[in-house]
C-alpha positions, 0 to 999 in steps of 0.5 A: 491497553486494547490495541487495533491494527489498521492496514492502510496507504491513506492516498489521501485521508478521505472520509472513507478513512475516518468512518474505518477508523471510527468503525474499527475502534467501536467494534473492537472496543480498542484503546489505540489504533496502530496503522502500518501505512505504505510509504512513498509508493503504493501497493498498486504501483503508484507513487503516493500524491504527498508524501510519507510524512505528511500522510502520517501526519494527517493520520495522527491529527485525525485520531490515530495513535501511531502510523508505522511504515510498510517498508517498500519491499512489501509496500510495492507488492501483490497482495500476499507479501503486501499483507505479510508484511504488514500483519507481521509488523502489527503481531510483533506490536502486539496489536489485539485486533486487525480490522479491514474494510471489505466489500464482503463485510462478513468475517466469519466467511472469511475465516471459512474462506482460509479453511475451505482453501487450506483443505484443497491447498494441493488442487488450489496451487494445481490449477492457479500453476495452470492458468499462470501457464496460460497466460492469466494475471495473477488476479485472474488466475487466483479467480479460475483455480478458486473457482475450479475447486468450488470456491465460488459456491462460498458467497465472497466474491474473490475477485473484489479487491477489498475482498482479496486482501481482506482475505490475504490479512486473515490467511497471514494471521493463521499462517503466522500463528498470531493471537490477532482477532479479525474484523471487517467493515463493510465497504459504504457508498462506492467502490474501490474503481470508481472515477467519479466523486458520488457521495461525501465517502468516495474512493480514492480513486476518484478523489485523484482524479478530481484533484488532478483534473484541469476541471476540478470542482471544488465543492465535490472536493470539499464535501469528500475530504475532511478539513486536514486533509485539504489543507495538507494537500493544498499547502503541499503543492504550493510549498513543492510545486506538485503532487506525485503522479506518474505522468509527472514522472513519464519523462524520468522513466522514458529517459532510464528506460531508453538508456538501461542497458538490457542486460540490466532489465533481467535485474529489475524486481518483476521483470520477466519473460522478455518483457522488457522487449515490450518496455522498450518497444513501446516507450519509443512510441508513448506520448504520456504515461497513459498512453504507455500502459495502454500500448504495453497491458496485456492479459497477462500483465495488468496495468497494476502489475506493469505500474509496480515494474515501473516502480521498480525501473525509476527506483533501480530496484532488484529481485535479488535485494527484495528477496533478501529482505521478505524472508525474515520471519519476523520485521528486522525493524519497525519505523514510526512515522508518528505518534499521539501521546496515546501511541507513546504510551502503548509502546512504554506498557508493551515494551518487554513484551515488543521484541522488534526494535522500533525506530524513531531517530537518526541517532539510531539509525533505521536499518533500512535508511539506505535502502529507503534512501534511493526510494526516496530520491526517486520520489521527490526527483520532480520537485525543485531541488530546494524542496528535495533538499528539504523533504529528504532530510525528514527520514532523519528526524524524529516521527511527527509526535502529536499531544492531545 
């Protein structure tokens, strides 16, 4: 059985998903689709709008065989160790095919971005060393050394989002020395940034934005999402009260920020070079979440990488604890959120050949649980308490199983 791998957050499942997964398993000619999913919060730093569960959920009503969880310490990342962990988790499934969206869409430039950059290796880490020094962004400063070393004659774009994972994704599979065979998609009809609904594939960005817009239009909504989804996400809210968003949370993380002592701020993964005078500084002066980014960003740290510092503030997360748990060679464990009868099939045929082992009950109990715990806490912490009571108590059961 032929196994796609799909590298996904689905913050929700729009129909830009559906046409990737479509695309992905006609071009592979899979038999089954894997997809390793970002869990309570994102990679950008966000909290996701419904929770793990129910975004596995509508995954595996949509077609998808099996949805496995990209553990927090790689979910909340930059771009290398969100796709080192998850193109690690999908070579110990031993998936076939690894297929992204991109706005590039040409694989083979891809595979000729990875050599060209693996040659000036030495020069590359010179100049990205430099423009850090100089108080660039990650981002920003990946661009300027790519550049420097003549990488813009290379038709990707680098700074395209898509284009910069899709790139990390091929770079993990030669760096891991993996069997997995590369593909992209062609990003259709937006992009990634856009705020505004403009055709039936719209990004996700746009689809939160028309969500949590106290002028929603509904037909926009309707035509961008398909029926599972709307459904998932308006039986969510009424059941909870909410979705997550971090203006939801603003009042949460203003409190633990103005209480943290600051000696505990050098603790927190991500901070660094005093910027925790600036947390602090501009925290007593925000009136909303919003509003904090805008006083706090800078060129150097982006509105990104101050929402993943913020993730790691409200989930009391450590350097230390993150860099005891990215160093694995391989996963110490893999967790299934859900699973078709087809996903539960794939597991029986390639169980000898699996050698990490999968989690699907409390009766075994996921390695990672107390970790994951206090994520999840923190996540759920808007809701009523019947609904964190609740919503908690789904890391302990068993993965959503869907017959066909």
């Amino acid at each position: 059985m032929k196994a796609c791998g799909l590298i996904v957050e689905y913050n929700p499942y729009h129909n830009g998903h559906h046409y990737h997964f479509q695309q992905a398993t006609h071009i592979t000619g899979a038999e089954c689709t894997i997809a390793v999913m970002s869990g309570n919060f994102l990679q950008r730093g966000e909290p996701a709008i419904v929770d793990k569960f129910t975004r596995a959920k509508m995954a595996i009503q949509q077609g998808i065989d099996l949805v496995i969880e990209l553990p927090y310490f790689y979910a909340v990342q930059h771009s290398e160790l969100f796709a080192n962990g998850a193109v690690k988790i999908l070579n110990s499934l031993q998936v076939d095919s690894l297929c992204f969206g991109s706005e590039h869409g040409e694989i083979d430039d891809f595979n000729t971005l990875y050599h060209f950059i693996t040659e000036h290796q030495q020069a590359y880490d010179l100049f990205l060393t430099d423009a850090l020094n100089q108080g660039h962004s990650y981002p920003k400063a990946n661009d300027i050394a790519f550049s420097k070393i003549g990488g813009k004659n290379l038709s990707i774009d680098f700074a395209k989002p898509n284009n910069i994972l899709g790139y990390q994704y091929v770079k993990n599979m030669y760096d891991l020395n993996t069997t997995i065979t590369p593909y992209t998609i062609k990003r259709i009809k937006n992009n990634y940034h856009d705020r505004e609904i403009k055709d039936p594939i719209a990004s996700a960005t746009s689809i939160r934005n028309q969500l949590l817009s106290a002028h929603t239009n509904r037909n926009e909504l309707n035509d961008a999402l398909p029926s599972i989804t709307r459904k998932a996400l308006q039986t969510y809210k009424e059941r909870h009260g909410s979705w997550h968003y971090w203006e939801a949370y603003f009042p949460l993380l203003k409190y633990r920020v103005l209480t943290m002592r600051k000696n505990e701020f050098s603790n927190i993964h991500g901070i660094k070079e005093g910027l925790e005078n600036r947390i602090i500084n501009t925290a007593k002066k925000a009136e909303s979440f919003s509003d904090w980014m805008e006083l706090l960003k800078t060129k150097r740290y982006t509105w990104t990488s101050l929402q993943r510092v913020f993730t790691h503030i409200l989930t009391n997360t450590y350097s230390s604890e993150i860099e005891s748990l990215v160093t694995k060679e391989k996963p110490a464990a893999i967790r299934i959120l859900a699973m078709s009868n087809n996903g539960q099939n794939y597991l029986s045929a390639r169980k000898k050949e699996i050698d990490v082992k999968w989690y699907t009950s409390s009766k075994d109990p996921y390695p990672y649980q107390t970790f994951e715990d206090r994520i999840d806490h923190a996540y759920y912490s808007i809701l009523p308490l019947t609904s964190q009571k609740h919503l908690t108590k789904q890391a302990y059961q068993k993965p959503i199983f869907k017959t066909p």
